[in-house]
C-alpha positions as a Markdown table, in Angstrom:
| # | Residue | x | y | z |
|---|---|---|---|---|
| 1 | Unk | 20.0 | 5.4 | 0.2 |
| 2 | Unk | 21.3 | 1.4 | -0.3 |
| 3 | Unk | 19.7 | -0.2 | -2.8 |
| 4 | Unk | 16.5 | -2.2 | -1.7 |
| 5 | Unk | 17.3 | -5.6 | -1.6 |
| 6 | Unk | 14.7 | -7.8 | -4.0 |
| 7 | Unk | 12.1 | -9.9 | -2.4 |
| 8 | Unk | 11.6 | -12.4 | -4.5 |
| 9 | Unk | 8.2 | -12.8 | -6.8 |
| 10 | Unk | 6.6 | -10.5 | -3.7 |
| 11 | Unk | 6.5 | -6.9 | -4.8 |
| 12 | Unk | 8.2 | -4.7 | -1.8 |
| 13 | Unk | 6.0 | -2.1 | -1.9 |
| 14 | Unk | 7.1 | -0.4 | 1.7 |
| 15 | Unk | 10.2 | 0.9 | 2.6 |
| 16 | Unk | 11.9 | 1.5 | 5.5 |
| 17 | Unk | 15.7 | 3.2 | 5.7 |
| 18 | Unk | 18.2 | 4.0 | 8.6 |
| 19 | Unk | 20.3 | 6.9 | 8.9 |
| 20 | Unk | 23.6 | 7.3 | 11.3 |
| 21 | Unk | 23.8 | 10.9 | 12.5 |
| 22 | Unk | 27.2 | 10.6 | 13.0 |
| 23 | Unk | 28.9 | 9.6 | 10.0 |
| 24 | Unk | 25.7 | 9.1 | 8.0 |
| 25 | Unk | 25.9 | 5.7 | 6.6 |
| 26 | Unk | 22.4 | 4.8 | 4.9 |
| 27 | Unk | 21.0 | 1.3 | 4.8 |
| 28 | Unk | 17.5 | 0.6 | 3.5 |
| 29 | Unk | 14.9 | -2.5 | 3.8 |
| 30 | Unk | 11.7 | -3.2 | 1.9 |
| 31 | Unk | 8.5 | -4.9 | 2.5 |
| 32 | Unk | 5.2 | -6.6 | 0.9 |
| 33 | Unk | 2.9 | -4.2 | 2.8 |
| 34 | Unk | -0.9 | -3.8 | 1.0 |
| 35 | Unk | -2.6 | -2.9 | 4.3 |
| 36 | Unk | -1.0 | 0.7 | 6.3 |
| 37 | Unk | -2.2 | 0.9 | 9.9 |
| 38 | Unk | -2.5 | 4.2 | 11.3 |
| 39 | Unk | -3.0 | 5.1 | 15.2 |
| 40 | Unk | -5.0 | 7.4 | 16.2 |
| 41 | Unk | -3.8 | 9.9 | 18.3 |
| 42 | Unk | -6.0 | 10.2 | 21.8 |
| 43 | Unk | -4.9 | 13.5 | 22.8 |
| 44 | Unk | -5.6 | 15.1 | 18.9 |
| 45 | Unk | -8.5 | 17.7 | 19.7 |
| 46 | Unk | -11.4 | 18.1 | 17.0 |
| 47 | Unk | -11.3 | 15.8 | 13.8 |
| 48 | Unk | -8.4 | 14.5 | 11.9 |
| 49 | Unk | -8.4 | 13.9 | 8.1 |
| 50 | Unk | -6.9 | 9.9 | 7.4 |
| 51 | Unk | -4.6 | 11.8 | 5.2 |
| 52 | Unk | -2.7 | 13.5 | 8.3 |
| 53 | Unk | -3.1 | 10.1 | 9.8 |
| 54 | Unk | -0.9 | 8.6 | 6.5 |
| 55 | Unk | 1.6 | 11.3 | 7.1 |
| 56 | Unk | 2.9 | 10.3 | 10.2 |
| 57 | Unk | 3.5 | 6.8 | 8.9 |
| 58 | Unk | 6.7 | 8.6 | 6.9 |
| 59 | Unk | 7.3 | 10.9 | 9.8 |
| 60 | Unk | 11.3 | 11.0 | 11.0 |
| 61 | Unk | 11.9 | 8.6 | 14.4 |
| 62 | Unk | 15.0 | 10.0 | 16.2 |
| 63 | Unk | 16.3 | 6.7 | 17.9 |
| 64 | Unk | 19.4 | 7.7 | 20.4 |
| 65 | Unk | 19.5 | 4.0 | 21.5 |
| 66 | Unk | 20.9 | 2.9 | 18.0 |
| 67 | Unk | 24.2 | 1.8 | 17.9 |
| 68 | Unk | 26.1 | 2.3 | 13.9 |
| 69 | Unk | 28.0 | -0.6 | 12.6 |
| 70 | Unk | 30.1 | 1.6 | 10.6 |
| 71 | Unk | 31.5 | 4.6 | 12.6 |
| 72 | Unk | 30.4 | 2.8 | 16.3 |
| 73 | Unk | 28.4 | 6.1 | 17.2 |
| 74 | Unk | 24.9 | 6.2 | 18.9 |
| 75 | Unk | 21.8 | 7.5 | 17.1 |
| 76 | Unk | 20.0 | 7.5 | 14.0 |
| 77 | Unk | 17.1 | 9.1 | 11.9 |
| 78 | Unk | 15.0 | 6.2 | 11.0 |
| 79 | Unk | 12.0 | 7.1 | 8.2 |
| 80 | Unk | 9.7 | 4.7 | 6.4 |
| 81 | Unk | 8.2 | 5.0 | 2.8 |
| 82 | Unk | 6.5 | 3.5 | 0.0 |
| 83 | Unk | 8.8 | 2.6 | -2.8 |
| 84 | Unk | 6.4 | 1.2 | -5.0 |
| 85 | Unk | 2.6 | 1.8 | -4.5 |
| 86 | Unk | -0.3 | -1.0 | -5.2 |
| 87 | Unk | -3.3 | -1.1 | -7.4 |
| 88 | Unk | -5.5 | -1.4 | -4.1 |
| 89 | Unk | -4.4 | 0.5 | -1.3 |
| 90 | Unk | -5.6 | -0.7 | 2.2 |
| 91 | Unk | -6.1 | 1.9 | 5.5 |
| 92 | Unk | -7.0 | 0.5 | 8.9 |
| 93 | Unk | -7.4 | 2.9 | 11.0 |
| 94 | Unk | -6.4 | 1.9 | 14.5 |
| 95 | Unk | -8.4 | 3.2 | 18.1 |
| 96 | Unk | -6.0 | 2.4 | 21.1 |
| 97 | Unk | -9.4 | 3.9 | 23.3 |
| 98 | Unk | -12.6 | 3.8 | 21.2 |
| 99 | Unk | -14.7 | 6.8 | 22.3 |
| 100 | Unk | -11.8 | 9.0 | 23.1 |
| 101 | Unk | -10.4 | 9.2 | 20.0 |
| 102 | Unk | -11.3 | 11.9 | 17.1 |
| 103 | Unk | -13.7 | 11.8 | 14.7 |
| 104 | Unk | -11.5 | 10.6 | 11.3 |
| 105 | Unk | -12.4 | 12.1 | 8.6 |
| 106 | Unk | -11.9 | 11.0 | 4.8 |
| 107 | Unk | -12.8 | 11.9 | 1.4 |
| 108 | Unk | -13.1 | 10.3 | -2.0 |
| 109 | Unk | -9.6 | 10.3 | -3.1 |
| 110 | Unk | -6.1 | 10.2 | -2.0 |
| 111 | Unk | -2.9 | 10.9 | -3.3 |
| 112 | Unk | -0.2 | 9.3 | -1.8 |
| 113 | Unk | 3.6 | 10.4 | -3.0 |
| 114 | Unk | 6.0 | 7.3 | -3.0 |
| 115 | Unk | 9.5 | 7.8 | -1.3 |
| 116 | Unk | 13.0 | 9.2 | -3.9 |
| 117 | Unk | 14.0 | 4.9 | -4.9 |
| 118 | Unk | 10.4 | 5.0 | -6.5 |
| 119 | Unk | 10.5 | 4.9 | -10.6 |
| 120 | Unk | 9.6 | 8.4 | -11.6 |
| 121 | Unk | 6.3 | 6.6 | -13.2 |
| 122 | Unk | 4.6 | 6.3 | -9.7 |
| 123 | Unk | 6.3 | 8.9 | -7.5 |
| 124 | Unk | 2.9 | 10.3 | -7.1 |
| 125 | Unk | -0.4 | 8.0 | -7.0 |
| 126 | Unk | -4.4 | 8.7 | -7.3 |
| 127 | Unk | -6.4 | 6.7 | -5.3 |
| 128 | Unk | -10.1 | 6.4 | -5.3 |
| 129 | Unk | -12.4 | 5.1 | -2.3 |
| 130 | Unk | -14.4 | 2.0 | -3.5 |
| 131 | Unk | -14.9 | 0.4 | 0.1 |
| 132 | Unk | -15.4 | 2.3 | 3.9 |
| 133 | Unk | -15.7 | -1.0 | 6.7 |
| 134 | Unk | -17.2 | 0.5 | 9.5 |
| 135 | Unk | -17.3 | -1.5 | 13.1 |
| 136 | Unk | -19.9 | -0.4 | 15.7 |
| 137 | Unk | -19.6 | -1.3 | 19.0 |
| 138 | Unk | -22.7 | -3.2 | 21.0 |
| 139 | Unk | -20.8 | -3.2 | 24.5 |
| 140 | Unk | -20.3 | -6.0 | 26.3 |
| 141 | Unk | -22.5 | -7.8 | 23.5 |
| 142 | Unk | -19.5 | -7.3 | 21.0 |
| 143 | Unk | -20.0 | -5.4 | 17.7 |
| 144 | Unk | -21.0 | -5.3 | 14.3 |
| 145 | Unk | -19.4 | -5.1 | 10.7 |
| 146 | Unk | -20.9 | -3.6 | 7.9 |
| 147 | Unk | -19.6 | -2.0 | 4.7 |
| 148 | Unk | -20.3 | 0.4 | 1.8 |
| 149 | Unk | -19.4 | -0.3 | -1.5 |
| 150 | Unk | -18.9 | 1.8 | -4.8 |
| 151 | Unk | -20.2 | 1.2 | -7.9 |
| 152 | Unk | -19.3 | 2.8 | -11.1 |
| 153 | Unk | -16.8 | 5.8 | -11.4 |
| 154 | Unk | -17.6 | 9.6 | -12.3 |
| 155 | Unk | -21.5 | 10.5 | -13.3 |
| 156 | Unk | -22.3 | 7.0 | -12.8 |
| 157 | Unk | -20.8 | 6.6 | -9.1 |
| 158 | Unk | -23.5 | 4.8 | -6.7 |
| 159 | Unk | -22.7 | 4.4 | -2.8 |
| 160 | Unk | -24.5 | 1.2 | -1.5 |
| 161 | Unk | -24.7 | 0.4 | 2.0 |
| 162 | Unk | -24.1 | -3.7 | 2.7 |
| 163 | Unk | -25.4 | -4.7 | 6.3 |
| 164 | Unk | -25.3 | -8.6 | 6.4 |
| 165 | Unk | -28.6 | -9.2 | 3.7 |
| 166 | Unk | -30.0 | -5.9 | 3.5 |
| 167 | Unk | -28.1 | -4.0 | 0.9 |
| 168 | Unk | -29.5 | -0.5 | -0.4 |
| 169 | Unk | -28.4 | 2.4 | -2.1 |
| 170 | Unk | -27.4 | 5.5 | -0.2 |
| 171 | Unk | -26.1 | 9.1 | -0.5 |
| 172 | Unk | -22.1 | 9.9 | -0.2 |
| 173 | Unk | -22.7 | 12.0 | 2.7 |
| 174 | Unk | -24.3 | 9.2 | 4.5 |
| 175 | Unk | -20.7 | 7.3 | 4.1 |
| 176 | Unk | -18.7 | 10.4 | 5.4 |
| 177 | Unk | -21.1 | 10.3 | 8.7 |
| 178 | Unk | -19.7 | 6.9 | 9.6 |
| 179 | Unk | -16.6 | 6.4 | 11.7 |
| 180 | Unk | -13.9 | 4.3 | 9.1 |
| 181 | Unk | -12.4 | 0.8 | 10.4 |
| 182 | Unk | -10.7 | 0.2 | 7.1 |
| 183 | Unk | -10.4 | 2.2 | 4.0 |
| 184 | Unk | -10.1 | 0.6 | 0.4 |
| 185 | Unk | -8.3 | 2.5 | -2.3 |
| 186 | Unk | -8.1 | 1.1 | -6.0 |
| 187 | Unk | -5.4 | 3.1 | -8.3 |
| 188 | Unk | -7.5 | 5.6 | -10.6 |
| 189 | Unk | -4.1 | 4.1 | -12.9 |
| 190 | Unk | -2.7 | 0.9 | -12.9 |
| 191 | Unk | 0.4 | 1.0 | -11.8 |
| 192 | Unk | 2.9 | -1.5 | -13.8 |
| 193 | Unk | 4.3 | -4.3 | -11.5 |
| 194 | Unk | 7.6 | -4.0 | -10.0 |
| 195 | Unk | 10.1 | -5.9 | -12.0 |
| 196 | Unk | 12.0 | -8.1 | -9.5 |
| 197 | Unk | 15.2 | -9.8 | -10.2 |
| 198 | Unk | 13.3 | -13.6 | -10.3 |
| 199 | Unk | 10.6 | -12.5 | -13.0 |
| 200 | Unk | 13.4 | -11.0 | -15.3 |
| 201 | Unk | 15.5 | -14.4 | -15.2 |
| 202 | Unk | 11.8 | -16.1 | -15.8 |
| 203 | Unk | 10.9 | -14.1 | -18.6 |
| 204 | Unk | 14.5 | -13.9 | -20.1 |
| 205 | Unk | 14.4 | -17.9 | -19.6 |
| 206 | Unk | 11.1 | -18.1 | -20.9 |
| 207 | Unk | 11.9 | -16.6 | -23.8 |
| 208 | Unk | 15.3 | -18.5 | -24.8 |
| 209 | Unk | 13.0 | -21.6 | -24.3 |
| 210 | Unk | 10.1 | -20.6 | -26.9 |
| 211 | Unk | 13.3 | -19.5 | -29.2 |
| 212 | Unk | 14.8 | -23.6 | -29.2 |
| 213 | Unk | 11.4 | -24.9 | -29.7 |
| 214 | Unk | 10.7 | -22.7 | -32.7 |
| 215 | Unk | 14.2 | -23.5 | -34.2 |
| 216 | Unk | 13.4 | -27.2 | -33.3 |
| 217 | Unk | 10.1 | -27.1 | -35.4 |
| 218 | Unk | 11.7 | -25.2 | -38.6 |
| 219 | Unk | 14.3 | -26.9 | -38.5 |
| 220 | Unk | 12.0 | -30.3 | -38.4 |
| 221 | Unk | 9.8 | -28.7 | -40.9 |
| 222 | Unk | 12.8 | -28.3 | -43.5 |
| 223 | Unk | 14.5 | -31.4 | -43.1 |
| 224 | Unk | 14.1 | -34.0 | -46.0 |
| 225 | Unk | 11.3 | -36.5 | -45.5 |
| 226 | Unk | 12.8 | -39.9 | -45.0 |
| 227 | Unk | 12.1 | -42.6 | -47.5 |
């Protein structure tokens, strides 16, 4: 795969690469991507877990219409990936027809495994759940938002339900009852930032700097007073 190409002071956390199946000539692109929208599919049958939701976001597309620059032959695999994940993880899950879609199911953690041009640090991620939006439709009257948050981690974990001003506390299998809009993840980890080609010549620039001022001031300190 090419090397991804740097973004900038943005972190390119998504990944997407291109692969002639003629010759096989590999070019890669990346992203700032916090927030992964998945589909759900109408014509799945029973309920589907968001994690087989996330695994058709890195799925193989077989594109025949593609054209390669480099051998002039038609077709490619195209794949997407995450090269470098973020401390908070975003899911919203998508319903083309709401009603007809399955029941999405989703549990209290997720691991998601980063793409081979990840550091070997975070080629495999644990998230945890600290936020389920829900949307429920009113009809032709519109719908409603509400939310429940996480507090605390482990023994102390508390699920609280926030519907405009009323806010209570309720039990984890009340959450996994309600249909998800968006999912937030937090990194059970913090993951180090990605080091991008800008903050290195900051940081090596920064530092020269605070080494000329700190000669200055010695140098300033020692000199004979005048006079």
């Amino acid at each position: 795969m090419a090397k991804l190409p740097s973004s900038g002071d943005k972190l390119p956390i998504a990944a997407k690469s291109v692969r002639c199946k003629s010759c096989g000539d590999k070019s890669a692109r990346s992203r700032s991507e916090y927030c992964f929208c998945v589909t759900c599919p109408t014509e799945h049958r029973g309920a589907i877990d968001v994690t087989e939701l996330l695994a058709t976001y890195t799925q193989e597309e077989h594109i025949n219409e593609w054209k390669c620059d480099k051998c002039s032959q038609v077709g490619c695999v195209r794949q997407a990936g995450i090269h470098h994940p973020p401390n908070v993880l975003l899911v919203h899950v998508s319903r083309l027809q709401r009603g007809i879609c399955p029941r999405v199911t989703f549990q209290k953690e997720l691991t998601i495994q980063c793409d081979e041009s990840a550091p070997a640090s975070v080629q495999k991620v644990r998230y945890l759940l600290f936020a389920v939006i829900v949307y429920r439709s009113m009809g032709s009257n519109g719908g409603h938002y509400f939310a429940f948050v996480r507090s605390g981690r482990g023994q102390s974990e508390q699920w609280f339900l926030a519907d405009d001003d009323d806010i209570k506390g309720v039990a984890w299998t009340d959450v996994q009852q309600e249909e998800p809009f968006m999912l937030l993840y937090e990194a059970a980890k913090v993951v180090p930032p990605l080091m991008t080609d800008s903050v290195a010549r900051l940081r090596g620039g920064t530092f020269y700097i605070c080494f000329i001022i700190k000669a200055l001031m010695w140098n300033r300190r020692c000199r004979p007073r005048d006079f």
